[in-house]
C-alpha positions, 0 to 999 in steps of 0.5 A, spaced: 372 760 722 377 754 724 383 756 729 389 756 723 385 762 721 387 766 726 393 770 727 397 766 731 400 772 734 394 774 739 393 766 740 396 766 748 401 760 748 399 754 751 392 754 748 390 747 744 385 745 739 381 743 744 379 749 746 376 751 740 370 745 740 365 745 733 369 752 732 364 755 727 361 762 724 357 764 729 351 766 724 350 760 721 342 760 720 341 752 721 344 754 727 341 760 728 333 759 729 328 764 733 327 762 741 321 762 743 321 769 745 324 772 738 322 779 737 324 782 731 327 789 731 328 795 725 332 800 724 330 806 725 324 802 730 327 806 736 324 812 739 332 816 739 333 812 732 339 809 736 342 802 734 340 798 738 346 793 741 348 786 742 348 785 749 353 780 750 359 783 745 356 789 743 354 788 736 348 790 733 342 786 734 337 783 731 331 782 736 330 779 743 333 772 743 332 768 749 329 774 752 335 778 751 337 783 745 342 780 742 346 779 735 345 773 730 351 770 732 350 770 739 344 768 738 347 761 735 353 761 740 348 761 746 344 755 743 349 751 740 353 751 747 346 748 750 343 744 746 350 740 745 351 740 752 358 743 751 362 745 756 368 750 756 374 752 760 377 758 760 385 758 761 386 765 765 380 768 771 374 767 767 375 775 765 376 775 758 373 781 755 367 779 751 366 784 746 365 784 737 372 784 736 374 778 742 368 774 743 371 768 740 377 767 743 374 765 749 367 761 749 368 760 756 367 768 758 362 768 752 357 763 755 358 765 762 356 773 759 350 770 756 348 768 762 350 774 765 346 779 761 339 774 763 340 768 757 335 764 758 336 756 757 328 754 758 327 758 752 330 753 747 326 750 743 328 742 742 330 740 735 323 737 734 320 743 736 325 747 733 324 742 725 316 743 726 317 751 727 321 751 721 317 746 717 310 751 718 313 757 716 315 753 709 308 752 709 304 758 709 310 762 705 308 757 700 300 758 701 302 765 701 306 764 694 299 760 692 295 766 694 299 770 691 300 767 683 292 766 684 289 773 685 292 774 677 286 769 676 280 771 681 281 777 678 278 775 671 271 773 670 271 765 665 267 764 660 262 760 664 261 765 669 261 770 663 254 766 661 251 765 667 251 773 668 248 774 660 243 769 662 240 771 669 240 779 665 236 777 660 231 772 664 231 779 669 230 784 664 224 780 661 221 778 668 222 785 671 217 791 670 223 796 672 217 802 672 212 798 674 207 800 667 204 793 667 202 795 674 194 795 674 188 793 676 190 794 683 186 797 689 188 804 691 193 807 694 191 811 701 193 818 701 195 822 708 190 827 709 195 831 712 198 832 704 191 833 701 191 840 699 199 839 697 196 834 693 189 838 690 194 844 689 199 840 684 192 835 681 190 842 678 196 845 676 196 841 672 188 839 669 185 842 665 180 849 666 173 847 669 176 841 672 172 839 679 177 836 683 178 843 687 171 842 689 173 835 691 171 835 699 178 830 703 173 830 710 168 825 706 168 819 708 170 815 702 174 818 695 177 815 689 182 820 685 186 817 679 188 811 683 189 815 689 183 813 697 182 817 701 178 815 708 178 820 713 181 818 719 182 810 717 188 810 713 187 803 709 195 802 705 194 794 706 190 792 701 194 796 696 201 794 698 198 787 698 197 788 691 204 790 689 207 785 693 203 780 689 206 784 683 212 782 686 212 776 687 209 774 680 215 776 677 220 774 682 217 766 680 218 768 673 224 770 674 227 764 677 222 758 673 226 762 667 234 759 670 236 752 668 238 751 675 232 752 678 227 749 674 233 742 675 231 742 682 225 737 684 219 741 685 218 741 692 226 744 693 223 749 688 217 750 693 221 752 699 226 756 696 221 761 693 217 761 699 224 763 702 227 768 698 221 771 694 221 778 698 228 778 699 229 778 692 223 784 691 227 788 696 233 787 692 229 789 686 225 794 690 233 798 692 234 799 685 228 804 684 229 807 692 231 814 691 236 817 696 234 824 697 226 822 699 228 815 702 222 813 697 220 808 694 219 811 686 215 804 684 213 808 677 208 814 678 207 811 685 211 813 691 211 808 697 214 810 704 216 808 711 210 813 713 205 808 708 208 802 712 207 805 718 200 806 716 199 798 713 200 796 721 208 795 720 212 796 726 216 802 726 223 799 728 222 794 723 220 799 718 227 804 720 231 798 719 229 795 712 230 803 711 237 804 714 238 797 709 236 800 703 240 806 704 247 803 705 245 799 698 243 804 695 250 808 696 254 803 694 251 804 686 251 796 685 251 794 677 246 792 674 249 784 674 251 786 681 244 787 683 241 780 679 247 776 682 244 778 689 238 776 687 240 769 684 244 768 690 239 769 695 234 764 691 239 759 691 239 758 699 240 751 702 238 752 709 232 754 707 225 751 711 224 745 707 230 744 702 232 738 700 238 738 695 242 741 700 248 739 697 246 740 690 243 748 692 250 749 696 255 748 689 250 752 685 250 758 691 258 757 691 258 758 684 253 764 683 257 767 690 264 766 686 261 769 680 259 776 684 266 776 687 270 775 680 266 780 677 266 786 683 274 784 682 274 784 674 269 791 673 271 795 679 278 798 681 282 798 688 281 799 693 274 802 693 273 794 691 276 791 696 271 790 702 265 790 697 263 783 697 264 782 705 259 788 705 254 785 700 254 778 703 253 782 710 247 786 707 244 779 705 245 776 712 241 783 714 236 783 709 235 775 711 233 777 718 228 782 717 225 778 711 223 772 717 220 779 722 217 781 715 213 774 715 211 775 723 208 781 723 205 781 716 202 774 719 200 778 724 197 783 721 192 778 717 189 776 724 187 783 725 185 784 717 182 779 713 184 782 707 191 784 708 194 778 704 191 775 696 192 768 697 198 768 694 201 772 700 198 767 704 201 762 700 209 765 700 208 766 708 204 760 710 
C-alpha cells in the first residue's frame, strides 16, 4: 500500500512522504519469516474455541513471533524496522492508536507497541540464517515429495525380485522335510515317566487285541517302544535332539549349496556363514510347525517341548525365551516366501566370524531385505502391514543373540556329555 492510496481525508496536514518509509503490505511473506520462536496456532486449538488475537492491533493472530502472539503483518513490520535500522518519528505525542483499522498511519506508535507488548529484537534471525532456514525447508519438502512419488513403487515386487522368491520356494521345497517323514534311523526320544501311563492308555487304545504293551514295566531300567526310551530316573533327550538337529542342519546346507549367490562365494565365506546361521535357519523352520495352543514343537509324529529341552541339560531361561520368540512369530502368520526370505536373510550375513567378502554379502542381504520389505507391502494390507518388517528384523536380532547362548551352553553341555554332538554339531559349533 502507497500513500497516494490512502484517503486523503484521514492523512492530518502536515504529514509528508517521508513519513511513510518502504510503506509496503504488511503480509509480504519475503518479508514475513518465522523467528526463532515461531509457534504455529490453529483455529479452533484454544480450550474456550476463542480466536486468539494479535497482541500489537488486534488482528487475528497466526502463532508466537518473536515471542509474542501476533499477526502476520505485524510479524513483518516488526522485522523489517529492525533488520533495516529504520527509525520512525511520530508527528503528535507518541499515542496514536495502534489497532486493525490504524495501525499504518503511524509507524512510530506501532513499533514502540511491538516493544511494548514484549517483541523481542535478539530473536531476529540474520538474513543468512533467515536464507538457510528457508533453503532447508525446500529441501526436505522436496525429499518429503521424492518419499512420497517413491512408495507407488516400493509397493510392487520387479521382476528381479519376483524371481529370487520363486527360485529360494523352490530350492526350500526341495531341501526341506516339512513332516520330517525322512527322519529315521535316530536314537530314541525319552519319554517323561510321569506322562507314561497317559502314554500306555492312548498305545493300547489303539493296538490291536492281545497286544502286550500294557504288561510293559516303565520303572525298568531301560525300554524302547516305537521309538519312544525310557530310563527310569536318568532322562537322556540329548542324543536324540543331536540327531534332529544334524537332521537340520543337513538340509539347511542343501538348502543354501542350491542358491546361485552362495555357491558364487569362495569357500571359506561359504564355511563362516553356515557355521553362523544354520541354527537360526533351523529355527525359523523349526517356527513353521510350532503349534501355538500346546507351545510344541509338531516335528511329524514327534513332539518336542521346552520340558524336553530342559531335560537335554538347556537352561531354562534360555529355553523360555527362544519360546517366547517362537510365539510372538508364529502370531504373526508370516507366508511361506516370508518365512524362506528370513532364511535367506539370515544366511546371508556379512558380520559373520570369519567372513570375507564383506562387501559383496552386504549387497546380496540388501537385496534379499529389499525384496522382503517389497513384498510385505505388495501381499499384505495396511495398517496391519506397516510396522511388519521393522518387527521381523527385530526378531531376527533376538533370534541372533540366543543362537550365540545356544552355542554356549551346547558347548557346555559336550564337556558334561561326550555324546551330546555328532561331529557335524562339533563342526557347526566348533
Amino acid at each position: 500500500m502507497n500513500r497516494q492510496d490512502l484517503d486523503p481525508a484521514i492523512i492530518p496536514a502536515g504529514w509528508s512522504s517521508a513519513m511513510f518509509p518502504g510503506f509496503e503490505e504488511d503480509s509480504n511473506s519475503s518479508c514475513g519469516s518465522l523467528g526463532a520462536s515461531t509457534l504455529s496456532l490453529k483455529s479452533g486449538e484454544s480450550e474456550d474455541n476463542e480466536e486468539r488475537l494479535c497482541s500489537v492491533c488486534g488482528d487475528k493472530a497466526n502463532g508466537y513471533h518473536f515471542h509474542v502472539l501476533t499477526c502476520e503483518g505485524c510479524k513483518g513490520f516488526f522485522r523489517r524496522s529492525i533488520t533495516k535500522g529504520l527509525t520512525f518519528t511520530c508527528p503528535f505525542t507518541r499515542s496514536c492508536p495502534v489497532n486493525k483499522a490504524k495501525r499504518r498511519r503511524c509507524q512510530a506508535c506501532r513499533l514502540q507497541k511491538c516493544l511494548e507488548v514484549g517483541m523481542r529484537k535478539d530473536m531476529i534471525l540474520s538474513e543468512d540464517a533467515l536464507m538457510a532456514r528457508r533453503e532447508l525447508r525446500v529441501r526436505k519438502r522436496q525429499e518429503r515429495l521424492q518419499r512420497t512419488q517413491r512408495a507407488p513403487e516400493a509397493t510392487s515386487l520387479s521382476e528381479e525380485q519376483k524371481q529370487l522368491i520363486s527360485i529360494l520356494i523352490d530350492i526350500h521345497r526341495k531341501h526341506f522335510d516339512t513332516k520330517f517323514e525322512h527322519f529315521v534311523d535316530y536314537r530314541p526320544q525319552p519319554i517323561l515317566k510321569e506322562h507314561w501311563e497317559n502314554f500306555k492308555q492312548n498305545r493300547l487304545s489303539s493296538s490291536s487285541p492281545g497286544s502286550s504293551l500294557g504288561a510293559m514295566d516303565p520303572s525298568s531300567s531301560s525300554q524302547h517302544i516305537s521309538g519312544y526310551l525310557i530310563e527310569g530316573d536318568i532322562l537322556k533327550e540329548m542324543p536324540h535332539f543331536a540327531d534332529l538337529s544334524t537332521y537340520m542342519i543337513h538340509q539347511v546346507i542343501k538348502f543354501a549349496k542350491e542358491i546361485p549367490d552362495f555357491r558364487s562365494l569362495p569357500i571359506d565365506d561359504q564355511i563362516s556363514l553356515l557355521k553362523g546361521a544354520t541354527m537360526e535357519v533351523a529355527h525359523l523352520q523349526f517356527n513353521t510347525v510350532f503349534n501355538l495352543e500346546t507351545k510344541t514343537l509338531e516335528c511329524g509324529r514327534l513332539k518336542l517341548n521346552i520340558e524336553h529341552g530342559t531335560i537335554s541339560g538347556f537352561q531354562q531361561m534360555y529355553l523360555e525365551q527362544l519360546l517366547k520368540l517362537h510365539i510372538s512369530l508364529r502370531k504373526l502368520k508370516l507366508h511361506e516366501a516370508e518365512y524362506i526370505l528370513m532364511q535367506a536373510l539370515v544366511l546371508f550375513s556379512p558380520d559373520r566370524p570369519g567372513v570375507i567378502e564383506h562387501n559383496r554379502i552386504d549387497k546380496i542381504q540388501e537385496t534379499i531385505a529389499m525384496t522382503l520389505k517389497c513384498y510385505i507391502d505388495y501381499h499384505r494390507q495396511l495398517p496391519g502391514s506397516r510396522f511388519l518388517f521393522a518387527k521381523l528384523l527385530s526378531m531376527l536380532a533376538e533370534l541372533r543373540t540366543l543362537n550365540e547362548e545356544n552355542a554356549k551352553q551346547m558347548v557346555h553341555i559336550q564337556n558334561v556329555m561326550e555324546d551330546a554332538m555328532t561331529p557335524l554339531m562339533k563342526e557347526i559349533f566348533s
